[in-house]
N, C-alpha and C positions, 0 to 999 in steps of 0.2 A: 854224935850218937843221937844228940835232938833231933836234927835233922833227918836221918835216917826214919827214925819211929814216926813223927808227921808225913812223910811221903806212902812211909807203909798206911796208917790210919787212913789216906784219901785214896789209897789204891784197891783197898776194902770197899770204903763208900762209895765209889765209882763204880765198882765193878757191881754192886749190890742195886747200884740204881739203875743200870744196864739190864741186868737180870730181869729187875722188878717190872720195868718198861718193853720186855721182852724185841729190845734192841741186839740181839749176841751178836757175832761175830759167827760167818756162816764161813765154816775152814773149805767145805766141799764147794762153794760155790763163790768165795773169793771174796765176801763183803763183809769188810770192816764196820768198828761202831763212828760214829758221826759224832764227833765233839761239838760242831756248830748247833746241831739239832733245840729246837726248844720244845724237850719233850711235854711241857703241858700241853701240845695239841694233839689231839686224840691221831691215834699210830689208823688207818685205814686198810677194810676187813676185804681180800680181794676174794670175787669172787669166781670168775670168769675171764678165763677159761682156767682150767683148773690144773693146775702143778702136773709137769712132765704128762700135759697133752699131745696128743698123737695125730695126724690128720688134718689140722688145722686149717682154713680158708687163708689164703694170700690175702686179701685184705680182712684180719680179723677185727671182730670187738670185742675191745678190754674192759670189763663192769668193776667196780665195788661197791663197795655199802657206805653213804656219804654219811653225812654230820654238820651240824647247823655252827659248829666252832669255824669251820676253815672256810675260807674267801674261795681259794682255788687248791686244785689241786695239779702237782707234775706228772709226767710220765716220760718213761725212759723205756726203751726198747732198746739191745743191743745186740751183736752175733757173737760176744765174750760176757763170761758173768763177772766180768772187772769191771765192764761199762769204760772202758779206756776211750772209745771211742761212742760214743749212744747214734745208732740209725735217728731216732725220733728222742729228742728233748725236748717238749713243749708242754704249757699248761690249759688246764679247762675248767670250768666252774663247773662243769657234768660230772655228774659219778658214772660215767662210761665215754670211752675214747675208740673212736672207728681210727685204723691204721690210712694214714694219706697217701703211703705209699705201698706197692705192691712187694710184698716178700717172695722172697726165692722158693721155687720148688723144693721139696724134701729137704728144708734145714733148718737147722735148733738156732730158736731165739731164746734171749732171757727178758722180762719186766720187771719192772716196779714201780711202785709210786710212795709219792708225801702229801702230806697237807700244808697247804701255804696261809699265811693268814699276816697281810701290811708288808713288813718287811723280815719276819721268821718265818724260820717251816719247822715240820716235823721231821721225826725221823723216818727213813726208806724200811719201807715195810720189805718183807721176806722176797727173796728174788723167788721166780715161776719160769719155768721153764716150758719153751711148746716145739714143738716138730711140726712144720706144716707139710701140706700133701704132696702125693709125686703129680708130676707134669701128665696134662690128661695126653691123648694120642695126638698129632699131626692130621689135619684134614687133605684130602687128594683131590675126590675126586665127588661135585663138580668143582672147579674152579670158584675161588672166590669173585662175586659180584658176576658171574657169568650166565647170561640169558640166553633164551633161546634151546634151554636144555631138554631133551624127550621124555616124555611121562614115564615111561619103562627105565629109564637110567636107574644108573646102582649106586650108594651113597656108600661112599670106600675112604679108607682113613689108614695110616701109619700103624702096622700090626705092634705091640710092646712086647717086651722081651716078658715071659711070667705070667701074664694075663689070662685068665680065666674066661672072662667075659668081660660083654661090653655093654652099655645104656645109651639108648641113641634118642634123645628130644628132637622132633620135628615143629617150630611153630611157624606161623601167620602172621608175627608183630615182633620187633625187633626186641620189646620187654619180655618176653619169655614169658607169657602170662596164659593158659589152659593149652598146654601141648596138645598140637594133632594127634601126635603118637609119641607115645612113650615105651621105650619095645627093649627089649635085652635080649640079647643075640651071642649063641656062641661061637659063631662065625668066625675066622680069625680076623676080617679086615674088610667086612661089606656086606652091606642090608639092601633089600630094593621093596620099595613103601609104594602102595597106590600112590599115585601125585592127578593134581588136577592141572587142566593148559590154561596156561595165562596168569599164573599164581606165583606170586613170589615167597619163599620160605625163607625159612633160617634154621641154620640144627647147629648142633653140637653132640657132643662123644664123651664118653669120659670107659675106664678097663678099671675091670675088677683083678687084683692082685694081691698076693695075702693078706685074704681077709681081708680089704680092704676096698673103698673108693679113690680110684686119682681123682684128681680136679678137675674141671670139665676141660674140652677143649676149647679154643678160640671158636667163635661164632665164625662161620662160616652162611652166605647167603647166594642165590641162587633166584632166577628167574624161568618156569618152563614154558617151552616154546608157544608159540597163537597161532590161529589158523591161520593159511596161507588166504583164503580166502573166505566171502560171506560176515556177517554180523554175527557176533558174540556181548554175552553180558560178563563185564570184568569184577571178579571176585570182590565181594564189599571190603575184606582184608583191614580190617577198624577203621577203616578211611570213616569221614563224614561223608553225610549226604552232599552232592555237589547240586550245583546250580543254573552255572554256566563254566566251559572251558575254554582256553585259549591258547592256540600250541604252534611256535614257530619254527618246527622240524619233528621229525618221526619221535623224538626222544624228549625233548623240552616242553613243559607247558604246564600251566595253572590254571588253577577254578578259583570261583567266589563260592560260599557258602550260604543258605538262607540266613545263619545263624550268624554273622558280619566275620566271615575267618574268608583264609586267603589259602588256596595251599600250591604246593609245587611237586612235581614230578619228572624224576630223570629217566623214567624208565617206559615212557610211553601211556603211562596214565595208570599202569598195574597199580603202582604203590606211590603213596602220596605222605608228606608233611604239613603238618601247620604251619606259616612264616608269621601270620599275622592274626588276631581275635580279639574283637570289640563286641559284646557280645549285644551291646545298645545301639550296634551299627546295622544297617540293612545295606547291602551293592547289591547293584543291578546289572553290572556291565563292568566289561574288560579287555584291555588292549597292549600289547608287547608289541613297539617296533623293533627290539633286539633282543636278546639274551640276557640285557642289564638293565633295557628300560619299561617302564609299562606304567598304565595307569587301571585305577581301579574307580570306582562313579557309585552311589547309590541316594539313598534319600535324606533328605535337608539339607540339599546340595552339596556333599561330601566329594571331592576329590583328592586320593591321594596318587604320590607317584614313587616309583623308584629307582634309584639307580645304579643299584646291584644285586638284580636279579629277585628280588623280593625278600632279601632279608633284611631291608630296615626300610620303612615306608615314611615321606612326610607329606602334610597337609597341604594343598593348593589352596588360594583364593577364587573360590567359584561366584564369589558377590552374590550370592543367589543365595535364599534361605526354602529353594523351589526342591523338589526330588527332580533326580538324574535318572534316565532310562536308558539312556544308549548310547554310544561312544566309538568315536571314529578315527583312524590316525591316516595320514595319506603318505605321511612320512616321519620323523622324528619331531619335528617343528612343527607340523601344520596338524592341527585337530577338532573336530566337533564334537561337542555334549549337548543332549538336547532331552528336556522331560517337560514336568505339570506344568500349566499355564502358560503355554506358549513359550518356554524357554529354552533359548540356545546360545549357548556359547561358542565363541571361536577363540584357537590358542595359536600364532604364528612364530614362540619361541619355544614350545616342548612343554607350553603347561607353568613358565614361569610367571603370566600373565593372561587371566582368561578376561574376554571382552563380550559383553553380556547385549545381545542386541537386540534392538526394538522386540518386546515380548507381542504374541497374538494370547492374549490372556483368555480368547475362550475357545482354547486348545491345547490338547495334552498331545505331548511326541511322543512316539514308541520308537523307532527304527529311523537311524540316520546310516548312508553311505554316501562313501565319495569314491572316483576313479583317478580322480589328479586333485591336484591343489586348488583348481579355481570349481570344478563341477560336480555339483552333489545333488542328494535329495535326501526329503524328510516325506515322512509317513507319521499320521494319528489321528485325531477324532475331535469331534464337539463335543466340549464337554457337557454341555445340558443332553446331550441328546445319549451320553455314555458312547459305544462302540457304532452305534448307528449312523452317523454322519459323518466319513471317513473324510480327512483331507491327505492331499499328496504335494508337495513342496521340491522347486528345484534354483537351481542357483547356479549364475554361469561367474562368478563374481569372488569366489572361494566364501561364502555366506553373508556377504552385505545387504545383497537384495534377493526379495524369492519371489516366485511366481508359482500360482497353482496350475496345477496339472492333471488333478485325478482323473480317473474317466468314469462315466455315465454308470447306474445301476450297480456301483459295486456299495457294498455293507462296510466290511471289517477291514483293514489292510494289517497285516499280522507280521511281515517281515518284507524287506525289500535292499535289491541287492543289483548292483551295477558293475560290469565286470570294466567295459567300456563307456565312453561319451553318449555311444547308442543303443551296444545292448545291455537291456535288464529286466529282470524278472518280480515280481512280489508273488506273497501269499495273502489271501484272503477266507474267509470264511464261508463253507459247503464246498469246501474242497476247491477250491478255488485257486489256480495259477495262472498269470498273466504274464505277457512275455510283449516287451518292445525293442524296435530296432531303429526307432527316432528319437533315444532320449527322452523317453516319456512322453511324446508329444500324444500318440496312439497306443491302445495297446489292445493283444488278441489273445485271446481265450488260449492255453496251450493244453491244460489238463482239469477236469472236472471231475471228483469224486464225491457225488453229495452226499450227503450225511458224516462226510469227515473234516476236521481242521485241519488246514495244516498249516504249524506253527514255524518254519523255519526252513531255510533253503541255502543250498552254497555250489557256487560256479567258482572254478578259478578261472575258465577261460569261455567264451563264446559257445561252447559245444559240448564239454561234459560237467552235468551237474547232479545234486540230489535236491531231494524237498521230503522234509519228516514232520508227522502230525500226529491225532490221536490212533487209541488201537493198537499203539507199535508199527503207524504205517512208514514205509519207506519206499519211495521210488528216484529212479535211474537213470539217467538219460544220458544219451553218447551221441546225440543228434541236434543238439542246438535246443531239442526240446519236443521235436517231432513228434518223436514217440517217447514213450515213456516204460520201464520195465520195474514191475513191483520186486522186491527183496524183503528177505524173510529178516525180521529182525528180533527172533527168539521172546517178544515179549508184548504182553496186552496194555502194557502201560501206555499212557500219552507221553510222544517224544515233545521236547520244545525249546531244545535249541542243537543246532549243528552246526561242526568246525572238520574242514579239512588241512591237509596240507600239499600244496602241490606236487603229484607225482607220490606221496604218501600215504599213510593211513589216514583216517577219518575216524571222529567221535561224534555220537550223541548221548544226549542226557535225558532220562528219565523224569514225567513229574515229583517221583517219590526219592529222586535225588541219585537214581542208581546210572552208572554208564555204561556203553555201549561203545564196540570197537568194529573195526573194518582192516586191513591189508591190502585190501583190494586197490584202495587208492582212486583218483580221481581223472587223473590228466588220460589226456587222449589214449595218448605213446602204452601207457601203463596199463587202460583195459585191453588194447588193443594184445600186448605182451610181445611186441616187437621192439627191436632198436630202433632210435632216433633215424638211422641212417642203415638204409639194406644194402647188402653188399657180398657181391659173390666175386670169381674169377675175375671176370672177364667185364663187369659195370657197376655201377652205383644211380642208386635212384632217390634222389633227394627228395625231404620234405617239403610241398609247396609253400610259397610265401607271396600276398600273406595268408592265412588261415585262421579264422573265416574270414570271406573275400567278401567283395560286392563292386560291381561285379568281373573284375581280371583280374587272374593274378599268376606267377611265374611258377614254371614246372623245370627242374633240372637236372641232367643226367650226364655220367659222363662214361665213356667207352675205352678201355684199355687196347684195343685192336678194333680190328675192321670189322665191320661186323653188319647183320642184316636186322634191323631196327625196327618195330613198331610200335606207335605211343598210341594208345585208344582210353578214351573216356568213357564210362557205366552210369546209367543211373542207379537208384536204392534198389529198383527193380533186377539190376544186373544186363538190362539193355546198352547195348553199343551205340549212342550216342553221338559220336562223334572220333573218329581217326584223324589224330593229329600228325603223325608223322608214320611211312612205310616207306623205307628207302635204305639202300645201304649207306652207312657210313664210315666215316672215318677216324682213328682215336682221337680224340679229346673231348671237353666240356659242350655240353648245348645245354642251352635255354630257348625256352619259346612260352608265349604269352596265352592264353585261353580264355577268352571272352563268352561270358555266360547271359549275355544281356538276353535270351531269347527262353530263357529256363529258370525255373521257380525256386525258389528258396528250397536247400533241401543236403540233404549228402550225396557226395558222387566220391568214385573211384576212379584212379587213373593205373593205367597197367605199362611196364613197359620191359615188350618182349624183346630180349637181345641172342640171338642164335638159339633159340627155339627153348631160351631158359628166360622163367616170367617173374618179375616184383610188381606189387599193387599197393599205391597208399590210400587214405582217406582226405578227401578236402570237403568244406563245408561252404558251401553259399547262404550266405545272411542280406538278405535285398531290404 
C-alpha cells in the first residue's frame, strides 16, 4: 500500500512538471514526453515557417528565436510525426537551418528542434507541420542548352492539369537576377517574347492553380541563332570586359581580363565564366595548344599554365622579375615569351622549364611569332626613344640567335605574323601593312590607310587574311593581300586584337573590352562557299597543290568516260592566259604541271571544261 501511494505522489509531480515545462504529450501528432531531456534548458520559440504551412519551397528555411544558455541546437525533419525514421538529423549553433536536401513536390513534412548544451539537451519543442509546393510545368520547347534558335520561336512548356495561368521569367545570367521579362500568360502552353540574335537566355515557368503558385520549373537555357554572315557586337550578357581571346575551334575559347581574370567559353564567345581572378595580376597574352593546355603571360613576369582546360592554373618559373607581352606556342613543347627590356624566353618541354636569354636591355618586345620550331620573329622598340625606333628580330635557330631585319622608314611595328618560313605580314602605324615573301628579309607596302592604326592582323594561310584597327576598321583580303576589302564592323570603337579559326568564325575585341563576331570565316574554300572538291557526273577537278605556289605547281582532274577536255588558265582580269590542255580523252586521273615563271605574283583561275559542262578553282602565285 506504501508503495502504491509513492508511485501515485511521483506520478503527480512528473506529470505537473511536464505541464509546467509545457513538454505534453502531442496525441494528434504522435510525440511523447522525453524522460532524458534536462529541462533547465530553455525549451526554443520556433518561428518559421509557421504550423500547418501551405506552399512551402523545396529547399526551405527553418528559423527560431535562439538564447545565450544552449551550445547548439538539433533539427529533425521527417515525412511521419513519429520521426521513426528523421530525413535530416543534424545540429547548428544558428538559430535557423537551410534544408541540404531537396524535398518532394506537394508533401507534408514534420519539424522540431532542442537546445543542446555539453553533453544534455533540452526537450523537443512542439512538432510543425508544412506542405510544400506542387511540381512547376515540364519545359519543351526550346531544347535544353540548344543554340542556334530563331528570334521568333515560341517558348512552350507541359500544359498542368487545373492551371489557370502561367508566369514565365526570361533572364540574361544564370542567377536569375533583373528578369528581361516577367510576363503571365493565359495561354495553355506557349508564349513567344521579342528575343535578340546572338544571346543566350535562361527561363523558367511555373502555373497558377487553386489559388496558388507551383514551384518554378527547371531552368531551362537556350542560345538564339547569329548571323550567317558580316560582323556583329555580342551581347555584354554580365560577361567582364575582355582583353584578348584565344579560340581553338568554332565553340571553345578564353580571354584574359584587364582586371587579372581568365574566362571560358563553350558556346562561341556568346557567354563566358570566370575560371581564374587575381585581381593584383595584370596578363597580357594567351595561348591554347589543346583543349586542356594553355598558357596565360602578363606583368612581373607571371606565367601560368594549365592542364585542364582552365580550371585550375599553376605558376611557371619565368626567372624574370620583367613584364610579359606576348606569347607563342609552335606546338605543345616549344614556346616563346617575350616583353620589357629585352626579354625573351624560350620553353622546349611545355613550360616546365623556361630559359631566359641573352636580354637586349634597351628594348621592349611587343609581338612574337613562329611558323615551326626553329623560325620565328620579334617585333618592339627602343626604349629611350618610346615607339619611335622600331626593331624587328628573327631567328633560324628556334631563338638562340637573332638577327635584325627591320626595314627602312618604318615608325611603329604593332603586330606581326607569319603564316610560313616566307610569308608574313606586320602592322604599323598610319595605316600601315607590310607584306614579305623572303622571310623578312624585304618587305612592300600592301595597304595604306593614313590617319588609321591598325592594331592586329590574322592569316591562317598565304592568301586569306584580315587586319583590324582604330574607328572600327576592318579589312579583307582573299588575295594574298592584293587587294583589300573594307567590312562593316557595326562599331566606332578601336579594335586591337583579332583571332580566327581556320575555316571558322572569327573574333575581335574592342578597346573598351566589348567583342565582336564573324561566321563568315577565313579560309579560302569558305569565302569562296564551294566544296574542297567539285564534282559533277561525268569529272572532278581537284584543288591545286601547292597553293600558293612559286612558281609550279600541280593541277588535277579526273574523267569518268571519254570525254572532250579543255583546261585554260585566267588572269584576276579574266583574260585567257594560257590553254593547257584541248583534246579528247580518255577515263581516268591526269595531272600536269603549270609553270608561271613568266607572270607576276597574283590570283589566277583555272577552268576545266569537260563535255561543254565548266568547274573553276582559284590558285595563288606568291614569287
Amino acid at each position: 500500500m506504501r508503495l502504491l501511494w509513492i508511485n501515485f505522489v511521483l506520478f503527480l509531480a512528473f506529470g505537473q512538471f511536464i505541464f509546467a515545462t509545457g513538454n505534453t504529450f502531442d496525441s494528434g501528432r504522435g510525440q511523447a514526453p522525453d524522460s532524458s531531456a534536462n529541462f533547465s534548458l530553455p525549451l526554443p520559440h520556433l518561428k518559421a515557417p509557421s504550423d500547418n504551412a501551405f506552399d512551402v519551397t523545396t529547399k526551405p528555411l527553418f528559423v527560431w528565436e535562439s538564447d545565450n544558455s544552449s551550445d547548439n541546437y538539433r533539427f529533425q525533419l521527417s515525412a511521419d510525426s513519429l520521426f521513426g525514421n528523421p530525413l535530416i538529423n543534424d545540429t547548428t549553433h544558428l538559430n535557423l537551418f537551410m534544408s541540404p536536401i531537396k524535398l518532394e513536390h506537394y508533401t507534408t513534412y514534420y519539424w522540431r528542434i532542442r537546445a543542446e548544451k555539453a553533453n544534455v539537451h533540452g526537450p523537443w519543442t512542439e512538432i510543425r507541420r508544412l506542405t510544400t509546393l506542387r511540381a512547376g510545368p515540364t519545359l519543351l520547347n526550346p531544347v535544353n542548352n540548344k543554340t542556334g534558335i530563331p528570334i521568333n520561336s515560341s517558348l512552350k512548356w507541359q500544359n498542368l492539369e487545373s492551371a489557370e495561368k502561367y508566369q514565365i521569367h526570361v533572364f540574361d545570367n544564370p542567377e536569375f537576377s533583373q528578369p528581361l521579362y516577367d510576363v503571365v500568360v493565359n495561354e495553355p502552353f506557349a508564349a513567344r517574347l521579342p528575343l535578340e540574335i546572338a544571346r543566350r537566355y535562361y527561363w523558367r515557368v511555373r502555373a497558377y492553380i487553386d489559388g496558388s503558385w507551383s514551384d518554378w520549373s527547371n531552368t531551362g537555357t537556350f542560345t538564339t541563332e547569329e548571323p550567317e554572315e558580316g560582323w556583329f557586337l555580342v551581347p555584354d550578357m554580365q560577361k567582364p570586359p575582355l582583353k584578348k581571346v584565344f579560340f581553338n575551334d568554332s565553340k571553345i575559347g578564353w580571354a584574359i581580363t584587364p582586371q587579372g581574370g581568365v574566362c571560358h567559353t563553350e558556346d562561341g564567345g556568346i557567354s563566358w565564366t570566370i575560371q581564374f581572378y587575381d585581381s593584383l595580376r595584370v596578363f597580357n597574352d594567351l595561348y591554347f595548344v589543346s583543349d586542356s593546355n594553355g598558357w596565360v603571360i602578363g606583368e612581373e613576369g607571371i606565367i601560368l599554365k594549365t592542364e585542364n582546360g582552365g580550371r585550375d592554373w599553376k605558376r611557371q618559373n619565368s626567372k624574370t622579375p620583367n613584364s610579359l607581352s606576348a606569347l607563342c606556342f609552335s606546338d605543345a613543347r616549344n614556346g616563346w615569351a617575350v616583353g620589357r627590356y629585352g626579354t625573351i624566353l624560350l620553353t622546349k618541354d611545355g613550360g616546365r622549364n623556361w630559359q631566359a636569354l641573352p636580354p637586349l636591355r634597351d628594348y621592349n618586345y611587343t609581338a612574337v611569332s613562329f611558323c615551326c620550331n626553329d623560325t620565328g620573329w620579334i617585333a618592339g622598340y627602343y626604349i629611350n626613344n618610346n615607339f619611335n625606333d622600331p626593331v624587328l628580330l628573327k631567328t633560324t635557330d628556334g631563338g638562340q640567335t637573332w638577327i635584325s631585319t627591320q626595314p627602312d622608314q618604318l615608325t611603329t611595328i604593332r603586330d606581326i605574323l607569319f603564316v610560313e618560313s616566307s610569308h608574313g605580314w606586320m602592322t604599323a602605324d598610319n595605316g600601315l601593312l607590310l607584306y614579305s615573301n623572303d622571310g623578312g628579309t624585304s618587305w612592300n607596302e600592301q595597304l595604306h590607310k593614313s590617319g588609321l592604326n591598325l592594331s592586329s592582323l590574322w592569316f591562317s594561310d598565304p592568301i586569306s587574311g584580315y587586319v583590324v584597327g582604330s574607328e572600327g576598321t576592318i579589312f579583307r583580303t582573299s588575295d594574298g593581300g592584293i587587294s583589300w576589302e573594307k567590312e562593316e564592323s557595326g562599331t566606332t570603337e578601336n579594335l586591337i586584337t583579332l583571332q580566327f579559326v581556320r575555316g571558322g568564325p572569327g573574333w575581335a575585341v574592342t578597346e573598351s573590352g566589348r567583342l565582336l563576331k564573324t561566321n563568315t570565316g577565313i579560309s579560302p574554300t569558305l569565302i569562296q562557299k564551294t566544296p574542297v572538291t567539285a564534282v559533277t557526273q561525268d569529272f572532278i577537278l581537284f584543288q591545286n597543290y601547292p597553293n600558293p605556289f612559286n612558281p609550279t605547281t600541280a593541277i588535277r582532274y579526273q574523267l569518268s568516260a571519254v570525254s572532250d577536255v579543255e583546261l585554260t588558265v585566267y588572269n584576276i582580269l579574266g583574260q585567257n592566259i594560257q590553254t593547257l590542255v584541248k583534246e579528247r580523252q580518255n577515263p581516268g586521273k591526269y595531272q600536269l604541271q603549270w609553270k608561271a615563271d613568266n607572270y607576276p605574283s597574283g590570283v589566277y583561275f583555272y577552268r576545266l571544261t569537260v563535255n561543254g559542262s565548266s568547274r573553276m578553282r582559284k590558285m595563288m602565285l606568291l614569287k
